[in-house]
N, C-alpha and C positions, 0 to 999 in steps of 0.2 A: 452156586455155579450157574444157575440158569440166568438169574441177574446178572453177570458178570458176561456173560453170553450176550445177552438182548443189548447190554450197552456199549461193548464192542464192535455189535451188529451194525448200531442204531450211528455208533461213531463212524463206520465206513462209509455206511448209504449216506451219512452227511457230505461226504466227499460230492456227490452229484446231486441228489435229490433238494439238498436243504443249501446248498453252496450259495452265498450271499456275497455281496460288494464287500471288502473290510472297511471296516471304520476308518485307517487310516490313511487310507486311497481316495477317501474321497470329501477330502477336508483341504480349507487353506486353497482353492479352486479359484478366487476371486480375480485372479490375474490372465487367467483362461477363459474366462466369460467371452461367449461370443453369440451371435444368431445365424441358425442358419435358414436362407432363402424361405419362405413362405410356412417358416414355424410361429410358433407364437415367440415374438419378441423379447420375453422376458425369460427364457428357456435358456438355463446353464447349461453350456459347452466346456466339456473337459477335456482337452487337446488329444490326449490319448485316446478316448473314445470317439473321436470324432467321425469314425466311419461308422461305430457304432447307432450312434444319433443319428447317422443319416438314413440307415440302414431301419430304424425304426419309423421315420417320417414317411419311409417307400412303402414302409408294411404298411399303416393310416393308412395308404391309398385304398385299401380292401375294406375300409369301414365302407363305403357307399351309402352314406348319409352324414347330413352335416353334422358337424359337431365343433367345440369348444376346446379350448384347452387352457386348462389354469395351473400357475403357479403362486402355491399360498406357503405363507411362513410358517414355521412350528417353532418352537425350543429345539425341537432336532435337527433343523434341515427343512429344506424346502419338498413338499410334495406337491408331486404333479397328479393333476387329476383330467382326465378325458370324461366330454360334459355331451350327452344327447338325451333327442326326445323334449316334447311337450314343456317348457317352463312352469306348467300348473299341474302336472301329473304328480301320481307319489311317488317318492324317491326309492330307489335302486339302487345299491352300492356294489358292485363288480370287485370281488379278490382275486385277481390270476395265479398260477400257478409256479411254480419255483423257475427262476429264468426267462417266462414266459414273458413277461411284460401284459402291459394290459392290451398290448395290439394281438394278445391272442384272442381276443371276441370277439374279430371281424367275422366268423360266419354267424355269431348269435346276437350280435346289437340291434343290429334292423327289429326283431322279431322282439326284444324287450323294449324296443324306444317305440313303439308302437303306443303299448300304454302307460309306459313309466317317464321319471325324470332321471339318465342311466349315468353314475357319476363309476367311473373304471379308477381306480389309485393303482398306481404304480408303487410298488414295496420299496421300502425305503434303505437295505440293505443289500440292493444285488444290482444287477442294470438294470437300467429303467432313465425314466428321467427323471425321478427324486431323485434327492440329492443330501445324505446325512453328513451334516457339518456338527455333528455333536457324538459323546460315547453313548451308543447304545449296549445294554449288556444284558439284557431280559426281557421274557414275553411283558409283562406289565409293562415297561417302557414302550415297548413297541404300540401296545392297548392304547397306553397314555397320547401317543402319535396319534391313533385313529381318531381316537374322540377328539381333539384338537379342530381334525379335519372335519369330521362331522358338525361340531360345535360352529365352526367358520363356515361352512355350506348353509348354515341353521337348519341341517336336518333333525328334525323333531325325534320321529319316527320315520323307520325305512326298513325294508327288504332288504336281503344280503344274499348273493350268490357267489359263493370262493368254489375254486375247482384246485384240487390236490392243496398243496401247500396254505395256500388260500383260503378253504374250509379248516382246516384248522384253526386260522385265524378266525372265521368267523364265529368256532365256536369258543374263543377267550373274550370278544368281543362279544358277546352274548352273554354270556357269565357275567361282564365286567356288570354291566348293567342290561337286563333284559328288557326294561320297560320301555326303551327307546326302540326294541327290534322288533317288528312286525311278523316277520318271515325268516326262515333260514333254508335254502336249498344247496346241497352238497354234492359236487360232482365230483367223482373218486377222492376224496378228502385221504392227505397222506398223515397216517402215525395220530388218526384221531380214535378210532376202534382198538384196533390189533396193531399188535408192532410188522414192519414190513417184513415178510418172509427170504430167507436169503437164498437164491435159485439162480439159475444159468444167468437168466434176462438180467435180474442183478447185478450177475457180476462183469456182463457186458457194459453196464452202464458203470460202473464205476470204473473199470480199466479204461474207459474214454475220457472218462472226467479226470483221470491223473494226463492226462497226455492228450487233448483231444485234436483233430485231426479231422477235416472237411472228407476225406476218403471212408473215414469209421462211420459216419454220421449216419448215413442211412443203416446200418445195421443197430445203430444207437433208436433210432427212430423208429425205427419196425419191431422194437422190445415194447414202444408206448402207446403207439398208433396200431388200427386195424389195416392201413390203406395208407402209407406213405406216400402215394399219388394224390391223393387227394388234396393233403395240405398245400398250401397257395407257396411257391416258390421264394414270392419276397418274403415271405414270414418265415421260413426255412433258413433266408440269409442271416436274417437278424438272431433269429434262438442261436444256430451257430456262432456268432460274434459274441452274443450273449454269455454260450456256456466257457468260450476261451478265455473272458474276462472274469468270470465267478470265485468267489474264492468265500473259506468257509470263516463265518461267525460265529462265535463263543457263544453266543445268546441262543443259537439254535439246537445246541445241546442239551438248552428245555424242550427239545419237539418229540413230546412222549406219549404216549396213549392217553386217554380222559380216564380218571377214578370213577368206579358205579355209580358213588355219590358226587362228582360233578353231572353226570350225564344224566343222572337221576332229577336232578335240580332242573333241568333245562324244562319252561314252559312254555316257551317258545313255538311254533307248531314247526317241526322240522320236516324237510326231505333229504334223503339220501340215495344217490343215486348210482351205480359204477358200471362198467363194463364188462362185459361176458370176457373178454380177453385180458384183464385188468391186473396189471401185476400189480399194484400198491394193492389194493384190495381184493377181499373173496366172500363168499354167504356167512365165512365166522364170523367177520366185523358185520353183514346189516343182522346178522342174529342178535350179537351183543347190542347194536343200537336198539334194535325190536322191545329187547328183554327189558332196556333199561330209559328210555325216551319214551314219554307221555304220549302217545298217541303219533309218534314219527312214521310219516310213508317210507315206504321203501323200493327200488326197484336197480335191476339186471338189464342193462339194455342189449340188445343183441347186436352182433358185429360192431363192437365196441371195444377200444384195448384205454388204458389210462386217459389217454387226448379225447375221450369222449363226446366232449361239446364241439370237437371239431369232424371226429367221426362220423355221428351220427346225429350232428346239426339240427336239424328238423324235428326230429321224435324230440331229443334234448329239449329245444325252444318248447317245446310244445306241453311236454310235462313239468316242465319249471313252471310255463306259463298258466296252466292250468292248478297248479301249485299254491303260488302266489295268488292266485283269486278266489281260493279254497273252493273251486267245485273238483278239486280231483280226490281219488279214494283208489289209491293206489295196490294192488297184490305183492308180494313177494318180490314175484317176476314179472315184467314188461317184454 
């Protein structure tokens, strides 16, 4: 019963949390190519998205440092990758979070392109500007994309920072092969610990995601965020267009907690990090990571709800930062 329960659960929060581009919406595009004004030129245009895309070039404007933008081939689809910092620094790989697109790091890029080379992917199954022109149907497929992209970057070795949905990824992409990951830092990482608990906040997110509606938003938003003012408006536009367009893939119905013995395996030196206000997470999942990761930091950031790295931006930079260069030694709580 309990199993039957958790996967029930786990199928409704897909509704919003895990909600991806379908496969079939975004194939056979070739006739819709187009550019818009002061993108990178080789950036696929999907007619119906098109305020979408533009909506994401007005968020860029909050990166406030130069950057790059690539579009490389896979067997799956073209992914897009947002490219800053140093050309001789070590590499950095950015996982955003479910719908978020990778323009949600404008308030943390400055502060990692400082010492890294910061390569943000854009997921290849939701908006974004990848673009999957092939069947995806499994986490390994989706791995298989990563390393693709990494392989084509020629990143050796690199650092990885996924936030919610994202961290998750980083940790099957760490599994797939660990010798290539230097680092792993996790900010609220969703369904990697503990399955998500089902509560009010919940089930306000999911009653938006069947019907969403620019009027609900901010009630949607103040379930994830400590400080809904805070967040920069043009990025508000675009998650909005973002979560109208989302729609859910079969392949994310692997998004399930890690076995003892994956987590166990992991030698990687990890951080994990969530929010005092955090509905994906709570102290049970950094326990189980505690109990079961090789020497994993841990930390509670204060006035912090899910959006964390957007929340509390600064403390975030700061302990990633410190993370990644291993002089941090982290307690419980932060």
């Amino acid at each position: 019963m309990t199993t039957i329960f958790k996967h029930t659960t786990l199928l409704l929060l897909l509704v919003y949390f895990c909600a991806c581009g379908s496969d079939t919406n975004k194939t056979n595009d070739a006739a819709l190519q187009d550019s818009i004004p002061g993108s990178d030129s080789t950036a696929l245009i999907r007619g119906e998205n098109l305020g979408y895309l533009q909506s994401y070039d007005r968020a860029m404007e909050l990166w406030k440092i130069p950057f790059t933008e690539r579009d490389l081939k896979t067997s799956f689809g073209t992914a897009h990758v947002i490219i800053s910092g140093p050309a001789d620094a070590a590499p950095l790989v950015l996982l955003h979070g479910m719908n978020a697109s990778s323009t949600m790091w404008y308030p943390n890029v400055k502060a990692f392109a400082e010492r890294y080379r910061v390569y943000a992917i854009d997921f290849l199954l939701e908006p974004g500007k990848s673009l999957c022109q092939a069947e995806v149907s499994s986490t390994d497929e989706i791995v298989k994309w990563y390393y693709e992209i990494f392989d084509q970057l020629q990143l050796e070795k690199f650092g990885i920072v996924g936030a919610s949905r994202g961290g998750w990824l980083a940790v099957n992409i760490a599994l797939h092969q660990q010798s290539r990951i230097s680092r792993i830092a996790l900010l609220s990482p969703a369904q990697t610990f503990t399955w998500i608990k089902p509560r009010k906040r919940i089930l306000t997110n999911i009653v938006y995601s069947l019907n969403p509606k620019r009027r609900k938003l901010r009630n949607v938003l103040e379930t994830m965020t400590f400080n809904v003012d805070n967040i920069r408006q043009a990025y508000i536009n675009q998650y909005y267009i973002a979560t109208t367009n989302a729609k859910v893939s079969k392949c994310m119905l692997q998004m399930t907690p890690f076995s003892d013995d994956q987590l166990a395996s992991l030698k990687v030196p990890v951080l994990v990090l969530i929010g005092d206000n955090d509905i994906i997470n709570n102290e049970n999942g950094l326990e189980r990571a505690k109990k079961l990761i090789p020497g994993v930091e841990t930390g509670v950031v204060k006035n912090a709800g899910h959006f964390l790295s957007i929340d509390q931006s600064e403390v975030v930079d700061k302990l990633v930062m410190d993370f990644l260069s291993g002089s941090s030694r982290l307690s419980a709580k932060k």
